[in-house]
C-alpha positions in Angstrom: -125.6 155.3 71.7 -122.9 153.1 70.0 -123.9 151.7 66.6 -121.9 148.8 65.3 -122.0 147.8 61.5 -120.2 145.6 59.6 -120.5 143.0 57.0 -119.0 139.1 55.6 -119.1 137.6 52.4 -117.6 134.2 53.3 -114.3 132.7 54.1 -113.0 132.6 50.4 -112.0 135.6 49.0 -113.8 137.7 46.0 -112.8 139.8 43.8 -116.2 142.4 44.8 -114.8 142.1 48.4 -112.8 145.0 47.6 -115.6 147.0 46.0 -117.4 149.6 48.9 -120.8 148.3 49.5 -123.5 150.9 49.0 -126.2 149.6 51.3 -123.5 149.9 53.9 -123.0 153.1 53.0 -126.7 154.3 52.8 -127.7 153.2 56.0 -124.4 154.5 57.4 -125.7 157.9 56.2 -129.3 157.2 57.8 -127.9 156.6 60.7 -125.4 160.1 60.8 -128.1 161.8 59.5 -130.0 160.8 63.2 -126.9 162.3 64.9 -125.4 159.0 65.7 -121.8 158.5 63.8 -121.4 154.8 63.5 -118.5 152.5 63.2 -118.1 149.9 60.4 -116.1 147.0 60.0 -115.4 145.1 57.0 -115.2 141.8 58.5 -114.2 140.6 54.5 -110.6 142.7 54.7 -107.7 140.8 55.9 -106.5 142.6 58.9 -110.2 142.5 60.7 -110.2 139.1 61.8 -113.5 137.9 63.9 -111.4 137.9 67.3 -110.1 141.6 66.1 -114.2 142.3 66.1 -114.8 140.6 69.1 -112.2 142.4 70.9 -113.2 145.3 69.7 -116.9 144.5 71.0 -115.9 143.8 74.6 -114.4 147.4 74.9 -116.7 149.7 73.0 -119.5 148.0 74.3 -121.8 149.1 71.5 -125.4 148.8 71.8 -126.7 147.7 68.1 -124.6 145.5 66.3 -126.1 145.7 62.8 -124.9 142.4 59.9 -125.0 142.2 56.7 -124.5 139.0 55.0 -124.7 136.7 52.1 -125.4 133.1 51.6 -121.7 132.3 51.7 -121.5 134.3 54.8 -124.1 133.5 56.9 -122.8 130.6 59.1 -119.5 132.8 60.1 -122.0 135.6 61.1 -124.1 132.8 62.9 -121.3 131.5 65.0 -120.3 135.6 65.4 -123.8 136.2 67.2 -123.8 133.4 68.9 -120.8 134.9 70.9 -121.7 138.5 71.2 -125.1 137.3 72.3 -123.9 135.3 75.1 -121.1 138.0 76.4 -123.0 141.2 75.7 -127.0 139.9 76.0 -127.8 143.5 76.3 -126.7 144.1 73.0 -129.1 144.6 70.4 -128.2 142.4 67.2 -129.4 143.3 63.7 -129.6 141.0 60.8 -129.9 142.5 57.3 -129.3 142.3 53.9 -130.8 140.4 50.5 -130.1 137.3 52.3 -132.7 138.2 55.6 -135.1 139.7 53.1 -135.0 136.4 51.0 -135.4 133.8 53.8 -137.3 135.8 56.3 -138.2 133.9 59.3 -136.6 131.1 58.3 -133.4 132.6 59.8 -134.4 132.2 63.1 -134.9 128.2 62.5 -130.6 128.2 62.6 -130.2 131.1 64.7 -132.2 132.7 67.9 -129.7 135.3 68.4 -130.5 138.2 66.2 -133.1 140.6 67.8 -134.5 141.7 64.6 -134.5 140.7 61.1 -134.9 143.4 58.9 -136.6 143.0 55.8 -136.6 145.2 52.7 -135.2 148.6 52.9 -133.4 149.1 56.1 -133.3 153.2 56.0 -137.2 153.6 58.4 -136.1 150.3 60.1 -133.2 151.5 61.7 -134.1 154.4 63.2 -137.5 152.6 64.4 -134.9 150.5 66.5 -132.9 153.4 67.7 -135.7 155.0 68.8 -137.3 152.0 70.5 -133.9 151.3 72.5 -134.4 154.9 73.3 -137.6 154.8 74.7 -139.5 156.3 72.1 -141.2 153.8 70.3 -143.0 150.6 70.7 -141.5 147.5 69.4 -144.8 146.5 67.8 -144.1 149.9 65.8 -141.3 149.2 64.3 -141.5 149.1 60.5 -139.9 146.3 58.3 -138.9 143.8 60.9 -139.9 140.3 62.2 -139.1 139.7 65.8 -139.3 136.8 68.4 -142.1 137.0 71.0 -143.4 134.5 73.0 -142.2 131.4 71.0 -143.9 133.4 67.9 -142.2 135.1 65.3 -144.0 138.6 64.4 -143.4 140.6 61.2 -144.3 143.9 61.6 -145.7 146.1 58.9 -143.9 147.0 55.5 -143.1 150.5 54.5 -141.6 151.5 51.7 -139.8 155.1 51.2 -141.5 156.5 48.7 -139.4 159.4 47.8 -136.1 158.6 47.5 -134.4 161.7 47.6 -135.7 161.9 50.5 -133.0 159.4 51.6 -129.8 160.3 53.6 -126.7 160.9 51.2 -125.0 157.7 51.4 -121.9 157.9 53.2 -118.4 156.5 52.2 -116.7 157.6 54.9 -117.1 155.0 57.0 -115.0 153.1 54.9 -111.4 152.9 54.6 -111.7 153.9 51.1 -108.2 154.1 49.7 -108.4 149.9 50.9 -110.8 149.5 48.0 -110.9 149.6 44.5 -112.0 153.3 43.7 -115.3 152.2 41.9 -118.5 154.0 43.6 -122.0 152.4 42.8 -124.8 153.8 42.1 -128.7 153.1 42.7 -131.0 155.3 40.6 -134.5 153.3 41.4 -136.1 150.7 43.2 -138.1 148.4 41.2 -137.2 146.6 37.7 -140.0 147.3 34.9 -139.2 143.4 33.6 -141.3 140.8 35.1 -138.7 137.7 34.8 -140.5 134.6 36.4 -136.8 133.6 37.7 -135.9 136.6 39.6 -136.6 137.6 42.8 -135.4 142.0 42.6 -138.6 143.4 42.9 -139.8 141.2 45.8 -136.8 142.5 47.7 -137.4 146.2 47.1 -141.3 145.6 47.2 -144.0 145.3 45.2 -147.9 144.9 44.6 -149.8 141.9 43.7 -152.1 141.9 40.6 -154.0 138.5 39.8 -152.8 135.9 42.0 -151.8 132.7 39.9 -151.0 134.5 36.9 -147.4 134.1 35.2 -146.1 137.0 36.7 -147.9 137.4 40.2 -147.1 140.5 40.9 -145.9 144.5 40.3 -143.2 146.4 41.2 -144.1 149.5 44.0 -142.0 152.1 41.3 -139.4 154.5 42.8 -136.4 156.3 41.4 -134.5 159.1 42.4 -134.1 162.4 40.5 -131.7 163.0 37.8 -130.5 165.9 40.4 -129.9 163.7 42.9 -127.7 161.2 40.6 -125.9 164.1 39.7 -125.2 165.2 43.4 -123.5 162.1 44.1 -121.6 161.6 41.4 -120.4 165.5 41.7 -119.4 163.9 46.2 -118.0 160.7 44.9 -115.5 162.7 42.1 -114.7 166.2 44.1 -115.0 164.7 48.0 -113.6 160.8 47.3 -111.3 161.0 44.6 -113.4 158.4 42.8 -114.1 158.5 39.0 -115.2 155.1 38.4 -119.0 154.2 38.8 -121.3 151.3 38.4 -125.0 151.3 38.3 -126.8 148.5 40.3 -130.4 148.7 38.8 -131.2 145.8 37.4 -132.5 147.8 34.7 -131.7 150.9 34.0 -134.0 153.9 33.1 -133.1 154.5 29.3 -133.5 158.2 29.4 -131.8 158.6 33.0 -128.6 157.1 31.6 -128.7 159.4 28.4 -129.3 162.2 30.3 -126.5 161.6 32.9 -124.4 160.8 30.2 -124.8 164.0 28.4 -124.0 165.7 31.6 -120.7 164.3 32.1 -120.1 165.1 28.4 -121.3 168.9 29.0 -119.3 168.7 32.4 -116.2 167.4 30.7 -115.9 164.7 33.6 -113.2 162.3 32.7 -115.2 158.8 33.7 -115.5 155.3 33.3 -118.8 153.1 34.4 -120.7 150.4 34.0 -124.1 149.3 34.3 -126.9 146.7 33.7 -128.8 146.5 30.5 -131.3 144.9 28.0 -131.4 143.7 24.8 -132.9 146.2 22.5 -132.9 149.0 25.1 -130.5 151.4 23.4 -129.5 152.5 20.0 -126.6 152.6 18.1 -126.7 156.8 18.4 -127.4 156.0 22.3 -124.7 153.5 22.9 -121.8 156.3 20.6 -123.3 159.0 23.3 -122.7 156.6 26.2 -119.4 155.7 25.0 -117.9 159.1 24.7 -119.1 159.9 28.3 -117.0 157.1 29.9 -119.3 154.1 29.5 -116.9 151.0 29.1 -119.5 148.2 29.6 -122.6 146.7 29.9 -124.1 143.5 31.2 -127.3 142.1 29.3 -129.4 138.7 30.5 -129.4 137.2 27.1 -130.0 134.0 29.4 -130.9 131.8 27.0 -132.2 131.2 23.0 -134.9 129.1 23.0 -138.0 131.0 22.3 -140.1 128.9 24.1 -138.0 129.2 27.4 -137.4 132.8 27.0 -141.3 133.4 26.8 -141.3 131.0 30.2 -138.8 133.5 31.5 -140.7 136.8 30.8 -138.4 137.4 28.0 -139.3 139.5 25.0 -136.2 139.9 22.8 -135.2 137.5 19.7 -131.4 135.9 18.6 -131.7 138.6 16.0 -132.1 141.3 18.6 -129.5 140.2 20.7 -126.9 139.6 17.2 -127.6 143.6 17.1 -127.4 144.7 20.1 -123.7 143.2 20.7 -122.5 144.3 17.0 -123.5 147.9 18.3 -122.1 147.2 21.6 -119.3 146.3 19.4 -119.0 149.1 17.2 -119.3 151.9 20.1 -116.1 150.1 22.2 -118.3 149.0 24.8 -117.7 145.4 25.6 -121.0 143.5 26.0 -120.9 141.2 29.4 -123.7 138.5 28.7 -125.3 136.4 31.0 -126.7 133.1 29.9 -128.8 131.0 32.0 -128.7 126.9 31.8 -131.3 125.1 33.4 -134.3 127.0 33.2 -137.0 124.5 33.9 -137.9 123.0 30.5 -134.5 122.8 29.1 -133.6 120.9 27.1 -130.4 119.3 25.2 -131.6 121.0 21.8 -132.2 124.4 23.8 -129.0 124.1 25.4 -127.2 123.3 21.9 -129.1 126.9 20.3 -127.7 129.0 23.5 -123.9 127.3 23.1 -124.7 128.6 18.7 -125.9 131.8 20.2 -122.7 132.6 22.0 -120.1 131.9 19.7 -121.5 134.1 17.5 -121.9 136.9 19.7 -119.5 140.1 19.2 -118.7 140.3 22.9 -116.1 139.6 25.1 -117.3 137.9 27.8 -119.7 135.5 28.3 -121.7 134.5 31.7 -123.3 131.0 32.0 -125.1 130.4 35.4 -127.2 127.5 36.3 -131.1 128.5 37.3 -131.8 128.9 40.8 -135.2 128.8 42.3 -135.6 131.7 44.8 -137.6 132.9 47.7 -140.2 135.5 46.1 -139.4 134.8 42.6 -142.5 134.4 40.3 -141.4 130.6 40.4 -141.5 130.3 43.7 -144.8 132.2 44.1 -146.8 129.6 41.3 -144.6 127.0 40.8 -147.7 124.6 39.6 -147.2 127.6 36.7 -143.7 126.0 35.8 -144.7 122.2 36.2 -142.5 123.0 39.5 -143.2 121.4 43.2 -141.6 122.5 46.3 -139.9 120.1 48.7 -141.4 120.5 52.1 -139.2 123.2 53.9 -137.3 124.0 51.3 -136.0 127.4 52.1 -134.4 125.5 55.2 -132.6 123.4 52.7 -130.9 126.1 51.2 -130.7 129.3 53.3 -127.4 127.7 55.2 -125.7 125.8 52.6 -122.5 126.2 53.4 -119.9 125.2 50.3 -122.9 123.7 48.3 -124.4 125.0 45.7 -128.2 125.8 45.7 -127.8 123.5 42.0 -126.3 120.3 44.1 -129.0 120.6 46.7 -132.6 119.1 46.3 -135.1 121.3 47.5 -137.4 121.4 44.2 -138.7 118.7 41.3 -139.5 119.7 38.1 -142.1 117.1 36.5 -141.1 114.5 39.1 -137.0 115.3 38.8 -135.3 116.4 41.4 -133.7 119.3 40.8 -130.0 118.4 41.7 -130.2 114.9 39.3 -131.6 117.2 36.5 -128.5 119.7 37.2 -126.0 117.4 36.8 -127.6 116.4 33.2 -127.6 119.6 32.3 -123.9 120.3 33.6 -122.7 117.2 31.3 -124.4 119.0 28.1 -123.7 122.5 28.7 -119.1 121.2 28.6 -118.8 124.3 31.0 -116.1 123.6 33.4 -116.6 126.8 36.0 -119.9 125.9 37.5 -118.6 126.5 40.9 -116.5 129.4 40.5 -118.3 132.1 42.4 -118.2 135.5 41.2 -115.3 135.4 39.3 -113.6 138.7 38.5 -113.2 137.1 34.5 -117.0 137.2 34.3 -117.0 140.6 35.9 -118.5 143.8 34.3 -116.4 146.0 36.4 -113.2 144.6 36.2 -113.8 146.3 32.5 -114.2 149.8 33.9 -111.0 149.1 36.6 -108.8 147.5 33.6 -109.8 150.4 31.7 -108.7 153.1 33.8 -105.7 151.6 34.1 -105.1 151.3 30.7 -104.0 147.5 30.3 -105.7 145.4 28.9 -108.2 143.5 30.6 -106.9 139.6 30.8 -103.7 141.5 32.6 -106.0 142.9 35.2 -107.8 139.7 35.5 -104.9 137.3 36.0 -103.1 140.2 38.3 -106.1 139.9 40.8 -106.4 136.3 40.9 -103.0 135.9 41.6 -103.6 138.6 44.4 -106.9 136.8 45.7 -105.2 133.8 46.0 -101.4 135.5 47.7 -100.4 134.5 50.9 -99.1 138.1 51.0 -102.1 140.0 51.9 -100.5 143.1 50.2 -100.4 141.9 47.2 -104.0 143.2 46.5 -103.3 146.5 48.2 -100.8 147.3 45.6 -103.3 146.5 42.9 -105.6 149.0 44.2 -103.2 151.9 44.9 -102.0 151.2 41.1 -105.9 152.0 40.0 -106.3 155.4 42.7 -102.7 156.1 41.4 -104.2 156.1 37.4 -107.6 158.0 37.9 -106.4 160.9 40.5 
């Protein structure tokens, strides 16, 4: 059996393109794990262009075509399956990713052409399909999928992996790697211990609901690897790859897992850099000098905003104090603080808006994030929106799950006490003087272009400005170059 993979991010080009995903990676080791070795294609690098796939298609002749995609990517990946479908019909094609998980069904009202959506954790979905294309299984057995039968659309049950060193190694060497940036990332657990009314992480890995119509509607189902297993592929990643430069993708890390790992890099004399998400509060001044010394060069905290009143809406805990601290130590230790603000949050308001602006210009950090709100699929929000003073338009997942070069912000899909939500956005966009609302993931807000300028030892606005000038190049070497320059400083 031929297994296709591959993955697009959008016609415009980011900075994180260049960054190996690890979801690609772990299935990629599910599926070698089978016995199957796969084939991926990185549909976001400039030499594989969609006729280079397509070609490519028509004489392999694969028989799963798996996609992963974003928001920005999904109509290119529409228009992709689309033409697959219609040449190879025969082909079974796979849609996957935070995206599918988010919007669910409502990807087959802009595309029949996918066979299966998978929804959460793709590792017991995949081989479920292998083995029904083998023969093995029935397709109403296949876990963590929704399917088209009949004119219906049928989602099958939800399993979770409940060990997760249970899990196939990931594996990297599907990729190209030395066409990256030599960062691995790392995912230690599968849940998030906050209960942020706003976000939507623990209904993509999967959770349990507690009292429906309270704030927080539901609980995390709580998984984490070993602190064996994190060690294991860190050891693959620096003695197999090459790589030295990690990034954790928790939303939250586990406090003592990160002190733990830390000290063993110490212990190990390892000679890394990494990044990873935090809170406010979560570390000390003694953690953050520990995490230093082992090669920690940054940290991204959701201050998001400093209204007391709309962080207690938000599921937020910590106070301006708090935060004051927690970047002064961030400070002191040479870590640089990345934090993310959020404007928009509904009940904001001009005075809120005016205490976040105080907030950060008196922050010791070095970079600041300001994002608008955006009401997703499974967020608390979304699940009790009465909650929030919040009411839905009538299909509004349709409205947003292909939106093309709009923003989710410029689209109305929700009113908050009567407002529509786009008319209240561009109030808010007036009082919050921020001029980069639709810059998308730009490497200047980024917490590991820290770690990648730091290995190189420039300093970071160098890096930055290097990279957009590369992302923007005609010369599609110029980033190549940038990323030989990083393997070339950390081997």
């Amino acid at each position: 059996m031929k297994i296709f993979l591959t993955t697009y991010s959008g016609p415009n080009r980011f900075f994180d393109m260049f960054i190996p995903d690890p979801g690609i990676a772990q299935i990629a080791g599910t599926i070698k794990n089978y016995g199957i070795n796969p084939i991926f294609v990185d549909l976001n690098l400039p030499e594989n262009t969609f006729s280079a796939f397509l070609n490519l298609v028509r004489v392999e002749r694969p028989d799963i075509i798996g996609f992963k995609f974003f928001d920005t990517g999904f109509q290119g990946i529409i228009n992709l399956a689309h033409i697959v479908k219609k040449d190879f019909p025969k082909c079974c094609l796979i849609a996957a990713g935070p995206h599918v998980t988010l919007f669910r069904e409502h990807v087959f009202h802009q595309t029949p052409d996918f066979d299966f959506l998978v929804i959460g954790e793709g590792e017991l979905a995949i081989i479920d399909i292998i083995e029904y294309l083998e023969g093995i299984r029935k397709k109403e057995d296949i876990v963590n999928v929704i399917y088209q039968s009949g004119g219906e659309k049928i989602q099958t049950i939800r399993r979770l992996v409940s060990d997760l060193d249970t899990l196939a190694s990931p594996d990297w060497t599907v990729f190209p790697i030395q066409r990256y940036f030599p960062i691995i990332l790392l995912n230690d657990h599968r849940f998030c211990p906050q209960r942020c009314s706003y976000c939507s992480h623990n209904y993509l890995w999967g959770y349990d609901y507690s009292t429906p119509g309270s704030v927080h509607p539901y609980n995390p189902f709580i998984r984490s690897k070993s602190l064996s297993r994190i060690c294991e592929e860190t050891k693959r990643a620096i003695y197999n790859l090459g790589v030295k430069i990690f990034g954790f993708t928790d939303s939250i890390p586990i406090r003592q897992r990160l002190i733990d790992w830390a000290r063993i890099l110490i212990d190990n004399k390892e000679k890394v850099y990494w990044t990873s998400f935090s809170m406010v509060n979560q570390f000390s001044l003694e953690d953050l000098e520990l995490l230093a010394r082992s090669g920690c060069r940054s940290l991204w905290i959701g201050v998001e905003n400093a209204n007391e009143n709309l962080l207690g809406k938000m599921g937020k805990k910590h106070t301006r104090e708090q935060v004051l601290q927690t970047f002064q130590n961030l400070h002191k230790c040479g870590i640089v603080g990345v934090a993310g603000f959020m404007i928009g949050f509904p009940g904001e308001t001009s005075e809120s808006i005016d205490q976040t602006k105080s907030l950060i210009q008196n922050l010791s950090s070095s970079i600041n994030i300001i994002s608008p709100f955006i009401l997703d699929p499974g967020s608390p929000i979304a699940l009790s929106p009465s909650s929030y003073d919040i009411t839905l338009m009538d299909d509004w997942e349709c409205r947003i799950i292909l939106r093309d070069n709009l923003n989710e912000f410029e689209i109305p899909y929700y009113k908050y006490n009567g407002i529509p939500n786009d008319q209240l956005w561009r109030q808010f966009e007036k009082l919050s003087n921020y001029s980069r609302w639709n810059s998308d993931r730009a490497i200047s807000e980024s917490e590991n272009a820290v770690v990648l300028s730091a290995a190189l030892g420039i300093p970071m606005n160098i890096f930055v400005s290097r990279v957009n000038e590369a992302i923007i190049s005609p010369d599609t070497k110029a980033m190549n170059r940038i990323i030989e320059s990083v393997w070339k400083a950390t081997s």
